[in-house]
C-alpha atoms as one frame of an Amber mdcrd trajectory, in Angstrom:
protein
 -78.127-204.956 -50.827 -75.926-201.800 -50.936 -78.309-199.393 -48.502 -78.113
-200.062 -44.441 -78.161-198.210 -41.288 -74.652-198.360 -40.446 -71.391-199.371
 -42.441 -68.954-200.922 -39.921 -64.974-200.695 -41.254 -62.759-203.025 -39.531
 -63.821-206.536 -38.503 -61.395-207.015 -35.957 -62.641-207.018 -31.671 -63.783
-203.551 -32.335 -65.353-203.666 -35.623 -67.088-207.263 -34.928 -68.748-205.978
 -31.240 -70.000-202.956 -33.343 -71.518-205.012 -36.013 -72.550-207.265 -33.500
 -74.672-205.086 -30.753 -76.107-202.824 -34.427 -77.365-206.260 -35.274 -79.062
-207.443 -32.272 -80.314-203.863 -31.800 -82.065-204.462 -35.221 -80.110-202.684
 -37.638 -79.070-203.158 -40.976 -75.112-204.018 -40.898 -72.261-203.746 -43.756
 -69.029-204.952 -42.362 -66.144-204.333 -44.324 -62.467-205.687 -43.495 -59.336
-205.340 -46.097 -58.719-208.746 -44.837 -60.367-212.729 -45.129 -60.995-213.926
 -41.718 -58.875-215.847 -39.975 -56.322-213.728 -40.199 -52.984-212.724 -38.417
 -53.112-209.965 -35.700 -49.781-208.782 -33.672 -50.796-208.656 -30.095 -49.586
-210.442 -27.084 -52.989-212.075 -26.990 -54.106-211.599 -23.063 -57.564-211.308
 -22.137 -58.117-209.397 -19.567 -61.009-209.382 -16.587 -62.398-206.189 -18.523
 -62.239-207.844 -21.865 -63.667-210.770 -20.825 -66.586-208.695 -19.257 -67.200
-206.918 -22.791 -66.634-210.078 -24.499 -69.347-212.154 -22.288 -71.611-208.812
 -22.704 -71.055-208.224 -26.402 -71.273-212.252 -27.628 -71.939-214.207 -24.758
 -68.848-215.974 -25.054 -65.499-216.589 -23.383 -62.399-216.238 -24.564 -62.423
-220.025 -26.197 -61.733-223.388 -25.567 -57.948-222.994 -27.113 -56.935-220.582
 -24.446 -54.534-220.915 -21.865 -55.339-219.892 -18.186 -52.750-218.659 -16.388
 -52.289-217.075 -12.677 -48.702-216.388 -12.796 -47.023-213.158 -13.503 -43.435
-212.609 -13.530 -42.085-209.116 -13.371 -38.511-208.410 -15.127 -35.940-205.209
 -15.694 -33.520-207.084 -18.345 -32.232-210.638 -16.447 -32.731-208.758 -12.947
 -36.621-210.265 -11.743 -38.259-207.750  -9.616 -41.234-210.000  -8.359 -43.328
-212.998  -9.427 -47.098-213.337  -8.205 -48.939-216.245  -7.458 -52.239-217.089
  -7.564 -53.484-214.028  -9.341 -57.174-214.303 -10.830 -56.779-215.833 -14.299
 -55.606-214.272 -17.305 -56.853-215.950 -20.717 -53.815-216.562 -23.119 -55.371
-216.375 -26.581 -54.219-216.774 -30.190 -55.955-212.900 -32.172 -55.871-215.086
 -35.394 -58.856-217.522 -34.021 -59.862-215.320 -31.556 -60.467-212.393 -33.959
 -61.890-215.090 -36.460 -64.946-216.215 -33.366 -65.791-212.368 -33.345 -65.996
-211.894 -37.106 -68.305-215.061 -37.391 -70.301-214.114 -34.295 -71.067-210.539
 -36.325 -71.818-212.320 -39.444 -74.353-214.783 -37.830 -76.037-212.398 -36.040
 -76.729-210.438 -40.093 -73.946-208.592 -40.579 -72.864-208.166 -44.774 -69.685
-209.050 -44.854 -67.638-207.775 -47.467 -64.429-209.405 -46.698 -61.575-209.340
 -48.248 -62.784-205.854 -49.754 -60.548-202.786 -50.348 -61.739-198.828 -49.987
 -61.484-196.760 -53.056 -63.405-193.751 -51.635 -64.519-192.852 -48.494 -67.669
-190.057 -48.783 -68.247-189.521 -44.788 -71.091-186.935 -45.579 -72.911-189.245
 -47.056 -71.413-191.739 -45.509 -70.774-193.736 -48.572 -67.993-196.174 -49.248
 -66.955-196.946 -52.701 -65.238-200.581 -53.060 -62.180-201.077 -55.896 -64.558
-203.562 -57.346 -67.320-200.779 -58.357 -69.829-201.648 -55.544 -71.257-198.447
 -53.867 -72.560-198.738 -50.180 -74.409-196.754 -48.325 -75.532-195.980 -44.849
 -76.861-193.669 -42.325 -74.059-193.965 -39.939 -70.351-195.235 -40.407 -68.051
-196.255 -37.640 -64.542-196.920 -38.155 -62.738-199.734 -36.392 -59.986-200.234
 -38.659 -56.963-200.327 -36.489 -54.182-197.732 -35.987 -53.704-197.263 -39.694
 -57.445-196.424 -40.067 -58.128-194.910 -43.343 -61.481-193.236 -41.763 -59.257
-191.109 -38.725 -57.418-190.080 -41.821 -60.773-188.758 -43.687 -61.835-187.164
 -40.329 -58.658-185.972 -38.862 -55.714-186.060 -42.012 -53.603-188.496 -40.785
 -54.417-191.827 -38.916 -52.287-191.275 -36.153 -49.572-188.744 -34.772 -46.137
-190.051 -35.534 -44.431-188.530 -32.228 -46.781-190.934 -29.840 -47.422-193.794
 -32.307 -46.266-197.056 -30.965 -44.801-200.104 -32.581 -44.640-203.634 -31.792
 -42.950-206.656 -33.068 -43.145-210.274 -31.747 -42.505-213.781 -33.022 -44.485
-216.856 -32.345 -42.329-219.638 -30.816 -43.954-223.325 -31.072 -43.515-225.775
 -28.163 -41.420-228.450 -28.027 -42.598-231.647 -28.576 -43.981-233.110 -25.945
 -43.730-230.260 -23.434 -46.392-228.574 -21.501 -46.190-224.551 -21.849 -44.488
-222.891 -18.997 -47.611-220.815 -17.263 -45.657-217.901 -15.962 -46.255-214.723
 -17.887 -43.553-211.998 -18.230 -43.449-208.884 -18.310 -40.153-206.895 -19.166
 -39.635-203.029 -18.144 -36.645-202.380 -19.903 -36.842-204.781 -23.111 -38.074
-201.457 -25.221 -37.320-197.329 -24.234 -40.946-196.267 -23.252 -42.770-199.421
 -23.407 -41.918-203.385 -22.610 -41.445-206.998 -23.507 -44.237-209.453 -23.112
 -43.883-213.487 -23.113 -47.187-214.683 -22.803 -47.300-218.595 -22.790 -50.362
-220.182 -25.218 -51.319-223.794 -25.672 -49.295-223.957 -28.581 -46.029-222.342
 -27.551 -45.307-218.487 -26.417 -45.785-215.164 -27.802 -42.717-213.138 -27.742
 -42.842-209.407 -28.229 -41.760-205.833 -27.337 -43.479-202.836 -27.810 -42.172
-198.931 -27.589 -42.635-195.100 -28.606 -41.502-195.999 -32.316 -39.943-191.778
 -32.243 -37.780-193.681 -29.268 -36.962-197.398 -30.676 -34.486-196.778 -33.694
 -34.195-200.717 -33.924 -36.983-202.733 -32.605 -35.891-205.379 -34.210 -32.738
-205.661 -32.646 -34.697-205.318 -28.861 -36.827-208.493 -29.952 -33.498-210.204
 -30.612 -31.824-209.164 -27.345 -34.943-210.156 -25.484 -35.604-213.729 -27.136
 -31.469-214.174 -26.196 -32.254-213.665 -22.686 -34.887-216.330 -22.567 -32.568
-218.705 -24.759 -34.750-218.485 -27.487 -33.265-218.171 -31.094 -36.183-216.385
 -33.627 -34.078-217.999 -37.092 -36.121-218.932 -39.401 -39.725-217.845 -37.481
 -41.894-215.057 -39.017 -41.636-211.757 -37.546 -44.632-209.890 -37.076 -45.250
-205.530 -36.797 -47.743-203.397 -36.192 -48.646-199.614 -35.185 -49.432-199.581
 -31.461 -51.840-196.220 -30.832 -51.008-196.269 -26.878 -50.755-192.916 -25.969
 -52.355-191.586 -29.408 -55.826-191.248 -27.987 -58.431-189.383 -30.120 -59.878
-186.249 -28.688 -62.534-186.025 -31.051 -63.094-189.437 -31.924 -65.941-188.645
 -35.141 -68.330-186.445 -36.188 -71.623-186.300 -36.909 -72.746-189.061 -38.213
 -69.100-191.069 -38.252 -67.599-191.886 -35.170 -64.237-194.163 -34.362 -63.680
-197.265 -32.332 -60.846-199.045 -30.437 -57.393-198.789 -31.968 -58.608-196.283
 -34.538 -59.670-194.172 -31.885 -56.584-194.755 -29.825 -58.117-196.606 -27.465
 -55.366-198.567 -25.745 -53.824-198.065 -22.286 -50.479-196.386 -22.574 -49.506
-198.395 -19.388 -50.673-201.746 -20.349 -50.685-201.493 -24.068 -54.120-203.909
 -23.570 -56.848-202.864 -26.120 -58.772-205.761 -26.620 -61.646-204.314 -23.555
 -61.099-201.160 -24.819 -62.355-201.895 -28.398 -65.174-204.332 -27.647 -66.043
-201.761 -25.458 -66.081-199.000 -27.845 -67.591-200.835 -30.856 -70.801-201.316
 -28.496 -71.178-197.883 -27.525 -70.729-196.739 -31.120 -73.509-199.198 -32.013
 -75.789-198.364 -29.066 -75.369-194.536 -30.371 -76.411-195.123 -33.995 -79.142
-197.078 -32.748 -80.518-194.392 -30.582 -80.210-191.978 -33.042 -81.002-193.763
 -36.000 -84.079-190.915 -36.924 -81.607-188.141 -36.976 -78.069-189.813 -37.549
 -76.191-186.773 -37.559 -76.914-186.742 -33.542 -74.792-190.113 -33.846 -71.142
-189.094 -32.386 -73.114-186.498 -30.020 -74.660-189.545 -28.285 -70.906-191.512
 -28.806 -68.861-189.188 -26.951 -70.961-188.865 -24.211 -71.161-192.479 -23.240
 -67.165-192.698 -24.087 -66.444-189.687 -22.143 -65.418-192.257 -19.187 -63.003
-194.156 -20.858 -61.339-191.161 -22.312 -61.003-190.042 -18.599 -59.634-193.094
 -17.866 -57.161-192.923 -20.163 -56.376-189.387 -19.351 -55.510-191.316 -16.214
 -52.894-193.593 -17.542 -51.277-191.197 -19.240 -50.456-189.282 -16.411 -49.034
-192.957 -14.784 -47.459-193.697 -17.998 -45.093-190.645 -16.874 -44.046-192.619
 -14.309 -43.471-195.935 -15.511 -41.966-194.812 -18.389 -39.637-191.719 -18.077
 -36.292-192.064 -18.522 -35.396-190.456 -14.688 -38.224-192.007 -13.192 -38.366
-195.465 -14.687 -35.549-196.748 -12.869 -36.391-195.444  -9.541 -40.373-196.801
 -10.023 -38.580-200.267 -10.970 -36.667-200.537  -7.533 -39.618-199.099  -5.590
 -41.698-201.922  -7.069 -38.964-204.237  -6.563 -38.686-203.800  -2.433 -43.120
-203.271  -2.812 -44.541-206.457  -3.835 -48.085-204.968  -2.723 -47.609-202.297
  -5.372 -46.381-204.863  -7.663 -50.064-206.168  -6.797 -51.874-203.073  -7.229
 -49.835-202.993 -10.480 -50.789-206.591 -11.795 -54.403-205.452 -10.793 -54.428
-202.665 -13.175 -52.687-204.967 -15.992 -55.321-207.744 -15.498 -58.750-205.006
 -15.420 -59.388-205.649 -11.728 -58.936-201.773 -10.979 -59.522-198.809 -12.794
 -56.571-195.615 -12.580 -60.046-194.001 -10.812 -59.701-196.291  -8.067 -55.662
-194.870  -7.870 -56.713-191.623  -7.909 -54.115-188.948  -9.747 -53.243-187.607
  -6.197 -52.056-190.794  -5.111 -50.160-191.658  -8.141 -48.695-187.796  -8.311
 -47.857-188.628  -4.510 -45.908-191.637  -5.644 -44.385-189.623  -8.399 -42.948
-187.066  -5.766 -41.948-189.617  -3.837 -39.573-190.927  -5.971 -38.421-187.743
  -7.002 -37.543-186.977  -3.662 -35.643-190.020  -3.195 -34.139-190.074  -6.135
């Protein structure tokens, strides 16, 4: 079969919840992914209350029986801790590599094709058509492109795949457990581990994640950060693999396709620029782009039309964030927002809430945040 309704690039969350909703909306799905599933994914691995929605919505699943629950959430600037909460409502600490693996089989068992591995050596997106390095031609009425920051279909639409002054980068390591002990349940979160972005230890059933994340036009040496920050814990990285990847948080999309081709999750920028969380985002995304090519499968060209509209919310939200992400993040402001939520553990509540997907930045409201913002410029 090389003809279908809709050619899905990118099997990861995004990709799979997009091939998964076309299917059980009864369309015809190719689902193509440069890689062979499991595979490796950077990404602190937290599910949050608004991925687990999209998840249980998408699949009707949760997160999976490897993942670590955890209600503990320790807030850090460097070895200075600025709060720890308690009894928070539970994050899911998963591992991408079998998470992104339940997705992929979920798509395929619902009838996705999956060409897997499979590499691009044309992209028509008038036709659509994609043309694999092995000679196989397929074909399709719609396209959506969920292949990650890097995605070789924002480059077809837009001529590059991301812009380079508000790309992110991330690196982390994997550190196993010691034999024998349980994982410490606290996650942390560091403010100052990267300039314009953070360090995450997120504790999994096996052992912890250990990463930071930053503006790459901002972190000459990344490398170096992840170092300094796995010294701090005690931790020495020799001889563990070192993972990076683009991070599109604050890179969103404002025209995220066009006619007929739209673009979900990371390709799309999708990813809070506060947070750096992407997973809701994309399973999100990958449904609505489904839902639109279903709706409009007699006159695809209507197909992004029908995508932006029911994605117009998210962008807004996001549009939100960014404006917080001044905040947070800003080299004059940062440290004054990190000693206001110091001596405020309600904000760092209200913070944790926005982390985890209890609240939206609509239930903030930009007056209140630029309130806070003048606030602290004012007190300086």
């Amino acid at each position: 079969m090389t003809s279908f309704d809709v050619i899905v690039i990118g099997a990861g969350p995004a990709g799979s919840a997009a091939a998964r909703k076309a299917c059980d909306l009864g369309l015809s799905v190719a689902l193509i992914d440069k890689a062979a599933f499991p595979r490796d994914k950077l990404c602190g691995g937290g599910v949050t209350r608004r991925a687990a929605r999209e998840l249980r919505d998408v699949f009707g699943l949760l997160p999976g029986p490897e993942a670590l629950s955890t209600h503990e959430v320790r807030l850090v600037a460097g070895r200075d801790v600025l709060g720890e909460q308690r009894g928070l409502p539970a994050f899911a600490m998963i591992m991408r590599r079998r998470f992104d693996a339940m997705l992929y089989e979920a798509a395929v068992g619902a009838g996705a094709v999956a060409f897997c591995p499979a590499r691009i050596a044309t992209l028509d997106l008038q036709a659509p058509s994609v043309t694999l390095q092995d000679g196989r031609v397929l074909r399709a009425k719609a396209l959506i492109g969920a292949d990650g920051a890097n995605s070789v279909v924002a480059k077809a639409l837009h001529g590059r795949a991301y812009d380079p002054a508000l790309i992110g980068f991330g690196m982390e390591i994997e550190f196993p457990a010691p034999a024998g002990q349980p994982p410490d349940p606290v996650v942390e979160i560091d403010f100052t581990a990267a300039v314009w972005g953070y360090g995450w230890a997120f504790p999994k059933a096996g052992g912890l994640t250990l990463g930071v994340g930053g503006r790459l036009s901002r972190n000459a040496d990344l490398r170096a950060a992840l170092a300094a920050y796995a010294a701090r814990r005690g931790l020495d990285p020799a001889g563990l693999p070192c993972k990076g990847a683009f991070l599109p948080f604050g890179d969103p999309r404002p025209q995220p396709g066009r006619g007929a081709v739209m673009l979900a999750g990371d390709a799309a920028g999708l990813v809070d620029p506060v947070t750096g969380e992407g997973i809701g985002w994309a399973l999100h995304s990958g449904q609505l782009a489904a839902r639109a090519v279903a709706e409009t499968i007699a006159t695809p060209e209507k197909a992004f039309a029908a995508y932006a509209r029911a994605l117009a919310p998210v962008q807004a939200e996001l549009r939100r964030a960014r404006f917080l992400a001044r905040l947070v993040y800003h080299p004059q402001l940062a440290p004054r927002f990190l000693r206001h939520l110091h001596r405020t553990p309600r904000l760092q509540r209200r913070f944790l809430s926005l982390v985890g997907g209890e609240m939206d930045y609509a239930d903030i409201g930009l007056a209140s945040i630029g309130r806070v913002i003048g606030g602290l410029i004012r007190r300086g």
